[in-house]
C-alpha positions as CSV (number, residue, x, y, z in Angstrom):
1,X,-6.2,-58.7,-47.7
2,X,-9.5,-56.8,-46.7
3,X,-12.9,-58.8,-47.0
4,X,-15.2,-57.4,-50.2
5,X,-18.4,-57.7,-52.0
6,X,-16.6,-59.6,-54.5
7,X,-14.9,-62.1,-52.5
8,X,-18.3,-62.8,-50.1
9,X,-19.7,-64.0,-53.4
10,X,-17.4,-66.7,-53.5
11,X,-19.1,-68.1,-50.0
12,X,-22.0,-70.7,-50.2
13,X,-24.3,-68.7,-49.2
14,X,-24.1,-66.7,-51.8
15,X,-24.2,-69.3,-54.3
16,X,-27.3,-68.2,-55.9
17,X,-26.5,-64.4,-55.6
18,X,-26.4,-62.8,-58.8
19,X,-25.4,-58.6,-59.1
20,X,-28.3,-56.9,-60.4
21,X,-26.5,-53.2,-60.5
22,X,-23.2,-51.5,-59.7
23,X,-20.7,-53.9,-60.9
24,X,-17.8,-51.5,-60.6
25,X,-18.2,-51.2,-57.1
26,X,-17.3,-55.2,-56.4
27,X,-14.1,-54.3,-55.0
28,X,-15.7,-52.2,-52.0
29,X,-14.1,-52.8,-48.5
30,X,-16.5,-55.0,-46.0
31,X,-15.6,-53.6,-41.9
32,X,-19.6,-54.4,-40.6
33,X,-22.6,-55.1,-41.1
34,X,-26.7,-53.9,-40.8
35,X,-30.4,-55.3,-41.2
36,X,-33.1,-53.0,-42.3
37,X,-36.2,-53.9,-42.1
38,X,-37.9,-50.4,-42.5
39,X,-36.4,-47.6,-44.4
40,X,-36.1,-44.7,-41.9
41,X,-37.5,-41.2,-42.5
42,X,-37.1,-38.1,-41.1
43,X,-40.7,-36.3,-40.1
44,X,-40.9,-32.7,-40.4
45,X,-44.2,-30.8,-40.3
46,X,-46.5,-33.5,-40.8
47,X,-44.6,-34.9,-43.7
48,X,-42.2,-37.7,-44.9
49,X,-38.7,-36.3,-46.2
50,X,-35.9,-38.0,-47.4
51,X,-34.4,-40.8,-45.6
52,X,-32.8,-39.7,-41.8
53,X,-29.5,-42.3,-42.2
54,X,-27.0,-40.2,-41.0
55,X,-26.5,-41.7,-37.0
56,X,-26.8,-45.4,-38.1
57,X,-25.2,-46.1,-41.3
58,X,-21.7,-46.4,-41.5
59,X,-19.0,-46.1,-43.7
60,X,-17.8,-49.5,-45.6
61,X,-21.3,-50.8,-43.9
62,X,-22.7,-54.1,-45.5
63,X,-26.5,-53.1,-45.5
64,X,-29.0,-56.3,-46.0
65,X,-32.9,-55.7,-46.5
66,X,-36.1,-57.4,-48.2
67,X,-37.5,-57.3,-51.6
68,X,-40.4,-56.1,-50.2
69,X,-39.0,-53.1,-47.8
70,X,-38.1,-51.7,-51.7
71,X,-41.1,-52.0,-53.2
72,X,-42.7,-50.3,-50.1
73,X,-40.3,-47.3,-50.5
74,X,-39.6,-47.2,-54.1
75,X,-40.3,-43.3,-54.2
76,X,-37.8,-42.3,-52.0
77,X,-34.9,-45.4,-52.5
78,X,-33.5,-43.2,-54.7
79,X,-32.5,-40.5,-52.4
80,X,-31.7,-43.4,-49.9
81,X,-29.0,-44.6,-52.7
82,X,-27.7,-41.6,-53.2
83,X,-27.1,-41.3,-48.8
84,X,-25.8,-45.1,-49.1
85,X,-22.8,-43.5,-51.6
86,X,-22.0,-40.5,-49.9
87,X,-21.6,-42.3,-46.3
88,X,-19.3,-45.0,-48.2
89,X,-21.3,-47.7,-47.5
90,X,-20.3,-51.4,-48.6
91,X,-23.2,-52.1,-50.5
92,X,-26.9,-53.7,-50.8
93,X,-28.0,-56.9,-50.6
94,X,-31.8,-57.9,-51.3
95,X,-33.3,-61.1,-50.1
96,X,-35.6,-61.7,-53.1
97,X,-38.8,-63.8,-53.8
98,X,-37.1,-65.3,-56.6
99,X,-34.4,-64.6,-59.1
100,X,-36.7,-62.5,-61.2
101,X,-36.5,-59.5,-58.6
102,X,-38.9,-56.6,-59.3
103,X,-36.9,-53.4,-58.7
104,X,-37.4,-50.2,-60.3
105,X,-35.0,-49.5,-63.7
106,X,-34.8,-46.3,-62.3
107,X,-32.7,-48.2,-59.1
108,X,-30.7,-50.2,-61.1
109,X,-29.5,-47.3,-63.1
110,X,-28.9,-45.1,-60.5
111,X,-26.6,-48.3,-59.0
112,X,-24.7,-48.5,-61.8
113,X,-23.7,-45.0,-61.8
114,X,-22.8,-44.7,-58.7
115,X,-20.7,-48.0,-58.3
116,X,-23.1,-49.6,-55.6
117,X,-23.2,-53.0,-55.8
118,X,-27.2,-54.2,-55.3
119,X,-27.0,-57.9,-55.1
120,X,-30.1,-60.1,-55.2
121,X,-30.1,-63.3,-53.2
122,X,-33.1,-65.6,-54.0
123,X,-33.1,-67.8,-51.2
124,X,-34.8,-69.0,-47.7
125,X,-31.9,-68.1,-45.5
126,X,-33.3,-65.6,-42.8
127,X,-31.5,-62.1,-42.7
128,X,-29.9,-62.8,-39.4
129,X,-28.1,-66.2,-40.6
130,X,-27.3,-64.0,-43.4
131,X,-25.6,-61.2,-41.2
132,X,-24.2,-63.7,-38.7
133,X,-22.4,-65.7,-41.5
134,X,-20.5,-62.6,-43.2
135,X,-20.3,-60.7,-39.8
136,X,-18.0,-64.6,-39.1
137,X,-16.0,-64.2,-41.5
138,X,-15.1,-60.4,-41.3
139,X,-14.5,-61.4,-37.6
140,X,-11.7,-63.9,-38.3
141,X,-10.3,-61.2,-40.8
142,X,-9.6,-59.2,-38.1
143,X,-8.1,-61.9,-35.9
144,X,-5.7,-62.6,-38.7
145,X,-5.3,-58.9,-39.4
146,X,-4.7,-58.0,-35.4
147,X,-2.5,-61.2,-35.2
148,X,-0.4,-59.8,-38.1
149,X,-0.5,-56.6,-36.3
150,X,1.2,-57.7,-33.3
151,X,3.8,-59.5,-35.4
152,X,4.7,-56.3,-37.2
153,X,4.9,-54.4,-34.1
154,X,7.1,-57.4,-32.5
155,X,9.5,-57.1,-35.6
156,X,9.9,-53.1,-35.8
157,X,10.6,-53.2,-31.3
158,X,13.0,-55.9,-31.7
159,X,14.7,-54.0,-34.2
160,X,14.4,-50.4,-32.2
161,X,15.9,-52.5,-28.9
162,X,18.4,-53.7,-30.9
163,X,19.7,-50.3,-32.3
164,X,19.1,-50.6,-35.8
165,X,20.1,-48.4,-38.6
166,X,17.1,-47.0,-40.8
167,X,18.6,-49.7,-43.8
168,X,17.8,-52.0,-41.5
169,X,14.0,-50.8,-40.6
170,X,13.7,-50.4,-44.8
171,X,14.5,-54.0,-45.5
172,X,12.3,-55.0,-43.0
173,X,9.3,-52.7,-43.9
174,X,10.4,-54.5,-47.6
175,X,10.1,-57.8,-46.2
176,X,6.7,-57.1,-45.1
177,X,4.9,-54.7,-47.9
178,X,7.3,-55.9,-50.8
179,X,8.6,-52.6,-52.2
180,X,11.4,-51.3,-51.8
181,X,11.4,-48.5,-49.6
182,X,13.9,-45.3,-48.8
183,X,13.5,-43.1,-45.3
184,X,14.3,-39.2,-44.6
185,X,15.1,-37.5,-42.5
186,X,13.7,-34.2,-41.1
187,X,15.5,-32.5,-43.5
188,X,14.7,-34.3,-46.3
189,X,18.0,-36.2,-46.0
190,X,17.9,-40.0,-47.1
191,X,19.6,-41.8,-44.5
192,X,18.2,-45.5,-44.9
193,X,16.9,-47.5,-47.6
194,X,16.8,-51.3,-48.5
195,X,18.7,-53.5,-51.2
196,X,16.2,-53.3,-53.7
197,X,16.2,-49.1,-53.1
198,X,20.1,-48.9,-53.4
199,X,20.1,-47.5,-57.2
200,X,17.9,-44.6,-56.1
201,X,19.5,-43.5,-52.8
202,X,22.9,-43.4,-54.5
203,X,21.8,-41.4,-57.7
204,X,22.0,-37.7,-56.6
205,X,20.1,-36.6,-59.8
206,X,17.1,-38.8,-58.4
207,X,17.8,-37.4,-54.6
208,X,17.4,-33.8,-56.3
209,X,14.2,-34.2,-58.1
210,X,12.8,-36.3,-55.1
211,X,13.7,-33.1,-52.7
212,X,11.3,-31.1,-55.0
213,X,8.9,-33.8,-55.0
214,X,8.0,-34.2,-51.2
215,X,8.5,-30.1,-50.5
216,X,6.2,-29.5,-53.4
217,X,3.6,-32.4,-52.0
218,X,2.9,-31.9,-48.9
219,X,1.9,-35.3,-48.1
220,X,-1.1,-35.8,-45.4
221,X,-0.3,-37.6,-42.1
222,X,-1.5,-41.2,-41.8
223,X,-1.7,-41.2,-45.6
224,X,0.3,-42.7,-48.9
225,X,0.9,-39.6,-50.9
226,X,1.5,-40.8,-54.8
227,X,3.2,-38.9,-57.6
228,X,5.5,-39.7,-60.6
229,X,8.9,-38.7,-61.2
230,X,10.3,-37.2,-65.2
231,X,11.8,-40.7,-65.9
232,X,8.4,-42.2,-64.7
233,X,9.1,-43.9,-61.2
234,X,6.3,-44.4,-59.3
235,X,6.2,-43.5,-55.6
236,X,4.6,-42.9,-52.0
237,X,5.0,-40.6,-49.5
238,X,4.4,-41.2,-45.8
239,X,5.0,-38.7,-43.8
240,X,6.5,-39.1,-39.9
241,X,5.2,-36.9,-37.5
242,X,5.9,-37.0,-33.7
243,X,4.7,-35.0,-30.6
244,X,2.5,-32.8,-33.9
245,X,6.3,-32.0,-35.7
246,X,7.4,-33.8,-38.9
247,X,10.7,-35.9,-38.4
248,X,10.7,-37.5,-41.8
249,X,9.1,-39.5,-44.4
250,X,8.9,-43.2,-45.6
251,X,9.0,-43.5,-49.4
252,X,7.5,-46.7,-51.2
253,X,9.3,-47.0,-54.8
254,X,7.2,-48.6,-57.8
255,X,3.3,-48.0,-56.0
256,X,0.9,-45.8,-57.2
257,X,-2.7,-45.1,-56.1
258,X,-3.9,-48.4,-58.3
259,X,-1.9,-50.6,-56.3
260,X,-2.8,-51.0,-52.8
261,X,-0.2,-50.7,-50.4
262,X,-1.3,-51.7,-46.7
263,X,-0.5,-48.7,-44.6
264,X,-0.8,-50.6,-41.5
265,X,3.1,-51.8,-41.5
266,X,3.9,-47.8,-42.7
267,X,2.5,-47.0,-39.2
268,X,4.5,-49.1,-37.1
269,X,7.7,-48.4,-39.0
270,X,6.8,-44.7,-39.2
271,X,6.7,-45.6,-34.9
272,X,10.0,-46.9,-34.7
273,X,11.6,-43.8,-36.7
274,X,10.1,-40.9,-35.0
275,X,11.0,-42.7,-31.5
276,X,14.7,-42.5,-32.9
277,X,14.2,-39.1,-34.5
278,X,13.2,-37.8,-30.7
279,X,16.4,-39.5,-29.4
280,X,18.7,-38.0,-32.3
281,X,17.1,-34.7,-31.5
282,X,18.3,-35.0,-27.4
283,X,21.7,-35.7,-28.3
284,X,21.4,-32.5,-30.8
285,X,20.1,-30.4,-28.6
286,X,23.3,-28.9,-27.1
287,X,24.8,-28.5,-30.6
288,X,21.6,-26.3,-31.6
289,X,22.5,-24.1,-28.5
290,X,25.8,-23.3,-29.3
291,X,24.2,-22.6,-33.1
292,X,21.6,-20.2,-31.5
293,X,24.0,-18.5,-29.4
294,X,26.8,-17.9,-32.2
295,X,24.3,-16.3,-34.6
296,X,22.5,-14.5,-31.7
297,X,25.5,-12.8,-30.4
298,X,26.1,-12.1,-34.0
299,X,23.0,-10.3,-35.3
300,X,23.1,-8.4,-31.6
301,X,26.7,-7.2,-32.9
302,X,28.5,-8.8,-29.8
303,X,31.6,-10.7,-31.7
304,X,34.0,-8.5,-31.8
305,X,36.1,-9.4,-35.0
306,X,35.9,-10.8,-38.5
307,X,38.4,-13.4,-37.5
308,X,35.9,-14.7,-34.7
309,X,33.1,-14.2,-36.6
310,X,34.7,-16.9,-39.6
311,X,36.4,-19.1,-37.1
312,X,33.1,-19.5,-35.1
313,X,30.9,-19.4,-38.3
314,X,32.3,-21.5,-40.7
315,X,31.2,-24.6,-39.8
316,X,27.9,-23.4,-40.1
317,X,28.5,-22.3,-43.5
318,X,29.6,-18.5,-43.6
319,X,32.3,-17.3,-45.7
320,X,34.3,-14.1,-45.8
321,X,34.0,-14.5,-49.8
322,X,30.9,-13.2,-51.7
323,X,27.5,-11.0,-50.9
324,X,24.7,-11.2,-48.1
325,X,21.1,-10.4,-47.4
326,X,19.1,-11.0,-44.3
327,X,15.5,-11.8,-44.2
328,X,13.5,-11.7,-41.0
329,X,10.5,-14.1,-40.7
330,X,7.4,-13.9,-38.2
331,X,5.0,-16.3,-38.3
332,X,1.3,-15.1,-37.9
333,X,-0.5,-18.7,-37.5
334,X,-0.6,-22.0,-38.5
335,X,-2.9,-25.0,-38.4
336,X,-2.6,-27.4,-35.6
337,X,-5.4,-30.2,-35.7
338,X,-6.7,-28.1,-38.7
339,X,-7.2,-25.4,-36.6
340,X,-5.4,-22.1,-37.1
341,X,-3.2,-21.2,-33.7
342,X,-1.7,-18.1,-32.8
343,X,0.1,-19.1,-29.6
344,X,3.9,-20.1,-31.6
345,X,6.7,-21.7,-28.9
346,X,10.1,-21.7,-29.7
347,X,9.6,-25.8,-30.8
348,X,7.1,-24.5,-33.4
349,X,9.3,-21.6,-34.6
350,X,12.1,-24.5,-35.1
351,X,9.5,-26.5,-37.2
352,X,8.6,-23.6,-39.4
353,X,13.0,-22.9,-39.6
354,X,13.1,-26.5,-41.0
355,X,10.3,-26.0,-43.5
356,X,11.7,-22.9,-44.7
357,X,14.9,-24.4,-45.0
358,X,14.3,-27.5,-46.8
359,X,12.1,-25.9,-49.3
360,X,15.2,-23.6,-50.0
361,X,17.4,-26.7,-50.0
362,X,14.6,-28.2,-53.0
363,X,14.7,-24.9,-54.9
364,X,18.8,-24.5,-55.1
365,X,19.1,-21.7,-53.0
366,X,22.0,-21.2,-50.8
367,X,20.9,-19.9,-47.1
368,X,21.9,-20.4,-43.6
369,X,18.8,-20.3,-41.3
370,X,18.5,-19.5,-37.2
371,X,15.9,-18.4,-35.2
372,X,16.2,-15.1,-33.1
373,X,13.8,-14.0,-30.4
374,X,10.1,-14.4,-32.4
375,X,11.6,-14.6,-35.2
376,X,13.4,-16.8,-38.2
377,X,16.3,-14.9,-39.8
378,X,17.9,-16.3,-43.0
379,X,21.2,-15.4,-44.6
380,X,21.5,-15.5,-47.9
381,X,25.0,-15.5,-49.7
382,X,26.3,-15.0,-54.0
383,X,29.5,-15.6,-55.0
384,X,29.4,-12.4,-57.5
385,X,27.5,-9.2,-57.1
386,X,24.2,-8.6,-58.5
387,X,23.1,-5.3,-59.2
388,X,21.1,-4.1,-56.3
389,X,17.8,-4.0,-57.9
390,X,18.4,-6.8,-59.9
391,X,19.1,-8.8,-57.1
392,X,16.0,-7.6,-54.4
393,X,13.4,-8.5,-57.3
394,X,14.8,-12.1,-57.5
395,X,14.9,-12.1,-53.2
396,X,11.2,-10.9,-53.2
397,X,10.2,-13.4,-55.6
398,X,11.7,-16.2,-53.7
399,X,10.2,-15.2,-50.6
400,X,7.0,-14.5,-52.3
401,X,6.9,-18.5,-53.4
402,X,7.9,-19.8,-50.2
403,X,5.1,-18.0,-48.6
404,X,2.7,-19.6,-51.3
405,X,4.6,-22.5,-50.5
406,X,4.0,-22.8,-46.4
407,X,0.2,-21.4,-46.9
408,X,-0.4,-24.6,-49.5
409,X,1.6,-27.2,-46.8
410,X,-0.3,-28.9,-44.1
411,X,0.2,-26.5,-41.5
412,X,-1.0,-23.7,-43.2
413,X,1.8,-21.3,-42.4
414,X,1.2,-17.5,-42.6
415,X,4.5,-15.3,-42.2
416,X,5.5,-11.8,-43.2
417,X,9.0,-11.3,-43.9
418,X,11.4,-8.2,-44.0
419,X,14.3,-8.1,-46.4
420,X,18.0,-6.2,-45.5
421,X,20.2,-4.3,-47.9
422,X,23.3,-6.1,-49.6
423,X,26.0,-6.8,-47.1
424,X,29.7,-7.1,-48.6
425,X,31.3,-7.6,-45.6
426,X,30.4,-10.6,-42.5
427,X,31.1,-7.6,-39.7
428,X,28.1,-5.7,-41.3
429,X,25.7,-8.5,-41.0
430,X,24.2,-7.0,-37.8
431,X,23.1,-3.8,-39.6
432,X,21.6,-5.8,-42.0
433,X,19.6,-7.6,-39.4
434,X,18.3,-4.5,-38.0
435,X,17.0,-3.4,-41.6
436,X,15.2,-6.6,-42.1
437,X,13.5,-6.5,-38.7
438,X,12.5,-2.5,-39.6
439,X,11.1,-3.9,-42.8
440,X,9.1,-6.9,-41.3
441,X,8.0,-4.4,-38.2
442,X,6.8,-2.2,-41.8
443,X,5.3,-5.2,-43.5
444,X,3.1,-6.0,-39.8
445,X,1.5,-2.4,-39.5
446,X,1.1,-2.2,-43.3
447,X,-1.0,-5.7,-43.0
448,X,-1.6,-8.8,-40.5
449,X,-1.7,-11.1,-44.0
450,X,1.5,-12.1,-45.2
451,X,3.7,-9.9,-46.7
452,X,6.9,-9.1,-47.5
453,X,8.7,-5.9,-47.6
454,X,12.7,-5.0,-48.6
455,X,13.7,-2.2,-46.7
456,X,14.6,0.7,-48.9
457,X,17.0,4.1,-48.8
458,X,14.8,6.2,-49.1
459,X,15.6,9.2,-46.9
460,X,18.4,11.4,-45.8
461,X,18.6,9.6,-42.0
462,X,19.1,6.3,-43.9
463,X,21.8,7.6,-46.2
464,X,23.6,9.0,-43.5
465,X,23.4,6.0,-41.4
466,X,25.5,3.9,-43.7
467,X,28.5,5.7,-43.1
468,X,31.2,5.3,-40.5
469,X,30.5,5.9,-36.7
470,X,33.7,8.0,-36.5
471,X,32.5,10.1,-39.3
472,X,29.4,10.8,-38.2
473,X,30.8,11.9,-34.9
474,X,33.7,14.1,-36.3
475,X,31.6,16.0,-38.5
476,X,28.7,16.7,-35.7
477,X,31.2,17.7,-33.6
478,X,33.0,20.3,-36.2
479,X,29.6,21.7,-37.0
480,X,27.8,22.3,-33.7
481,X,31.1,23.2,-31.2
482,X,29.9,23.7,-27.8
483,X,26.0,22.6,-28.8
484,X,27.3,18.8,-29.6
485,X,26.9,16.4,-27.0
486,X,25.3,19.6,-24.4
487,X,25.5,19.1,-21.3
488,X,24.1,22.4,-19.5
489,X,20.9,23.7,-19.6
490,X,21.3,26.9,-21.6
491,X,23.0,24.4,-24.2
492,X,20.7,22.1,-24.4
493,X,17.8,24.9,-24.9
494,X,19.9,26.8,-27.8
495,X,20.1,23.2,-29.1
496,X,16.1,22.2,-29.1
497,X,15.8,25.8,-30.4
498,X,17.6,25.7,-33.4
499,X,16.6,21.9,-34.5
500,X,12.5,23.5,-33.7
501,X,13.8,26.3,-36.1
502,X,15.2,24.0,-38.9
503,X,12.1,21.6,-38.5
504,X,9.7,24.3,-39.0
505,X,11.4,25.9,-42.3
506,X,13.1,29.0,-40.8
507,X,9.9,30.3,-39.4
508,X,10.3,32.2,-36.5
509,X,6.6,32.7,-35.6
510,X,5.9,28.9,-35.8
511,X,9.0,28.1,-33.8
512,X,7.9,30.1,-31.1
513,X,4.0,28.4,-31.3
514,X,5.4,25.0,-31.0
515,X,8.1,25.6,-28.2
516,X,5.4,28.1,-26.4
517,X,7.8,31.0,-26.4
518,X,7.9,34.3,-27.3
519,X,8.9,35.4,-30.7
520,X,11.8,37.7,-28.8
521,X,13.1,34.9,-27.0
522,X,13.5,32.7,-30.4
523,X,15.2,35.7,-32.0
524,X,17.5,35.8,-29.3
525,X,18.4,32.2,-29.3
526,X,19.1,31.9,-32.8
527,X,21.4,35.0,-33.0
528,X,22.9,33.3,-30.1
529,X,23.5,30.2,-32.5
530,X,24.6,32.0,-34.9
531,X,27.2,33.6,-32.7
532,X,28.7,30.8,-31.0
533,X,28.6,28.3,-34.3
534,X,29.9,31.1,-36.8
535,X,27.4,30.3,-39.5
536,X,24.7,32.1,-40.9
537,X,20.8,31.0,-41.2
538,X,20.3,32.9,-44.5
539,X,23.2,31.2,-46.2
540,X,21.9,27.8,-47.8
541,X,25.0,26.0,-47.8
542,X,24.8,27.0,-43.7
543,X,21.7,26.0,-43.3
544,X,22.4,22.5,-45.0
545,X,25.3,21.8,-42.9
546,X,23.4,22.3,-39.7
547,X,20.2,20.3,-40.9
548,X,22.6,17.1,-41.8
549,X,24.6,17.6,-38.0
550,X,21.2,18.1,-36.0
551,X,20.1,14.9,-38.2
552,X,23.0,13.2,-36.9
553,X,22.4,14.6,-33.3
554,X,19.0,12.4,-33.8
555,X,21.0,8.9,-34.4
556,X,23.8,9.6,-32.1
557,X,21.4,10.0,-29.4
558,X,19.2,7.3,-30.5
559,X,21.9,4.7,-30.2
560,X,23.4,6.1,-26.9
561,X,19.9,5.2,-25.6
């Protein structure tokens, strides 16, 4: 129980005090104590200005003065009230001539407003008894408080030594604070919670709203966060954080910000759970390789069949039934220390995965997550299909809100996100990769604020892309004869010719420009063409065929490489 204005007018020495102005403020916190004796100013060119406070007064400061150092400063105590507020200051006590004090109205009205308690103290105790009487007592509040401290601590070790369950650190933290108290996990899992908390970590409807509740918070570290649930239960949030990553978060049942909750006993159990989180997250760390290394080799197209792919995957929750979309993530910054940082590791790019992840898990939406390389890749999966732009509009939108989502959170994430085509099949969800990384590498040179792109067919290339390796191969081969896959020179020239030719509209005149030949030489090597392919240029359906063959020359030859 903290020491306050109201409770030092219980004390003899303030038997005669009586509050002349800011009653409301009674229940202000007491931590120290000042004398002045003089109001200090601040001298600019030649002149008084306001009072210079600033390096001396200090926030829940008990400040003790004269009658007479008022009346000497009455034009400016004012401003100095206002200064007293805004540093947080305790409040004012006046040693007075007598109980009839003369202070401005002006003062007392200003105290009032602003909840700063002025009390008069009519009296012939000196200032310093005064000071050393309260300073006393707010010393042996301390003793009590740092004794209480240590007793805390000794409870929560004993119970960390002991390997205890997180029930068992929530009964004790209920013991101590009297509420009863449920603990998550990381990700947002509840996985402890004391006798009196047992209705609401059993009642899924509760664990789904609560979900919402903490992603949707974004409670601040070393701080009860309070909000309300529909049904009207009262709560806390205090968060866990350890080595600058959240681990968790410590909820206080039936509190709100009218009751005051000592956080004191939050901090050392908050401690004890992070120390276990960082030891659950040792003996985890071989079963997050093996996770990185399945989905890696998968989106790098390295497993070799869809019977691998579900035997290895399943347990990380793919199915061979249904529809799925990739979406490549890159984070831009974040805050760290409430500064933004550009310099992401792989244990920040984890921390982001989880935040994504359990804000997906609060909104209902089913997903896998990984990280790759810089980036974090989620999988999305629908039982049923979904028309195709049906379905990107809703994806966008999601994204679109988890982005608003991270940027309102306490780290202040910025990403830019790339979104794949629909994937029917688990064998085609490297493809799908590689279009959500084109459409994120799109979304960074468009802007370097977040943003999100779906990657589109929009051109010929793309179309032709989507169809069978084999295909494409069989049907370059049957079109270009002896120029497919050239190996000589004079091949290769007739080749680079004839896709210059096609690129430039038929012209021969420009052909020759760009290739620095003469226009004889072109006509020569396209009559060549024509001759050893048995097409003609002037025939349309000719033509076509050898644009859509030298287009798949491009991406055969782009994935040789």
């Amino acid at each position: 129980m903290s020491l306050t204005i109201q409770r030092i007018l219980k004390l003899p020495l303030f038997a005669d005090a009586f509050v002349i102005g800011g009653t409301e403020g009674l229940g202000r916190s007491i931590d120290s104590v000042n004398v002045m004796v003089k109001l200090p100013q601040a001298r600019t060119a030649g002149h008084l200005d306001a009072p210079d406070i600033a390096t001396w007064l200090r926030r829940h400061q008990l400040l003790f003065t004269t009658e007479h150092v008022i009346q000497e400063n009455s034009d400016i105590f004012l401003q100095f009230l206002q200064q007293m507020h805004l540093s947080q200051s305790s409040g004012l006590v006046i040693k007075a001539n007598d109980r009839d004090a003369q202070l401005p109205q002006q003062l007392l009205d200003q105290s009032d407003s602003l909840g700063m308690p002025i009390i008069a103290l009519p009296n012939d105790t000196s200032l310093g008894e005064m000071m050393s009487q309260v300073l006393s007592i707010i010393l042996n509040e301390k003793q009590v408080e740092l004794e209480r401290t240590f007793e805390i601590h000794r409870k929560f070790s004993r119970l960390f030594l002991n390997g205890a369950s997180m029930s068992d650190i929530a009964q004790t933290l209920t013991g101590v604070i009297h509420h009863p108290i449920l603990i998550q996990n990381g990700k947002r899992q509840i996985v402890g919670w004391s006798a009196t908390a047992r209705q609401w970590a059993v009642s899924s409807a509760f664990q789904s709203e609560l979900l919402q509740l903490i992603v949707h918070q974004g409670a601040s570290e070393n701080k009860l966060t309070y909000c309300t649930t529909e049904r009207g239960e009262r709560m806390g949030f205090y968060p866990i954080h350890a080595s600058g990553m959240f681990k968790g978060c410590i909820i206080v049942m039936n509190t709100d910000a009218s009751i005051r909750t000592p956080l004191m006993p939050l901090e050392q159990a908050a401690q004890i759970i992070a120390y276990e989180s960082i030891k659950q997250d040792a003996l985890q760390e071989g079963s997050n390789r093996l996770r990185e290394e399945f989905f890696g080799e998968l989106l790098d197209n390295e497993i070799a069949t869809m019977d691998e792919i579900l035997k290895r995957g399943e347990k990380y929750g793919l199915s061979a039934h249904g529809y799925h979309w990739v979406v490549a993530c890159k984070p831009l910054s974040h805050a760290y220390d409430g500064h933004n940082t550009f310099q992401l590791g792989q244990t920040e790019l984890e921390h982001l995965m989880r935040e994504v992840q359990a804000y997906l898990d609060a909104v209902g939406i089913r997903a896998i997550s990984t990280t790759k390389g810089e980036h974090v890749v989620l999988i999305f999966s629908t039982a049923e299909e979904t028309p195709g732009s049906q379905q990107e509009s809703e994806w966008l939108q999601l994204i679109q809100e988890l982005q608003e989502h991270l940027d309102r959170g306490k780290d202040k994430w910025a990403i830019s996100c790339g979104l794949s085509n629909q994937a029917d099949q688990l064998d085609r969800l490297p493809r799908a990769y590689q279009e959500a990384t084109l459409a994120l590498k799109h979304a960074l040179e468009i802007s370097q604020h977040p943003l999100v792109i779906s990657y589109r067919v929009q051109q010929v290339p793309d179309l032709i892309r989507l169809l069978p390796y084999h295909k494409l191969s069989e049907f370059y081969a049957s079109i270009l004869k002896s120029l497919a896959y050239a190996k000589s020179e004079e091949s290769q020239e007739l080749l680079a010719t004839l896709d210059t030719y096609l690129e430039h509209n038929g012209n021969v005149k420009e052909t020759a420009s760009a290739m620095f030949l003469h226009r004889n030489t072109v006509f020569y090597r396209l009559n060549k063409c024509e001759s050893l392919l048995g097409l003609s240029f002037k025939d349309p359906i000719d033509l076509l065929k050898l644009r859509i063959a030298l287009m798949i020359h491009h991406i055969l030859m782009a994935n040789s490489k």
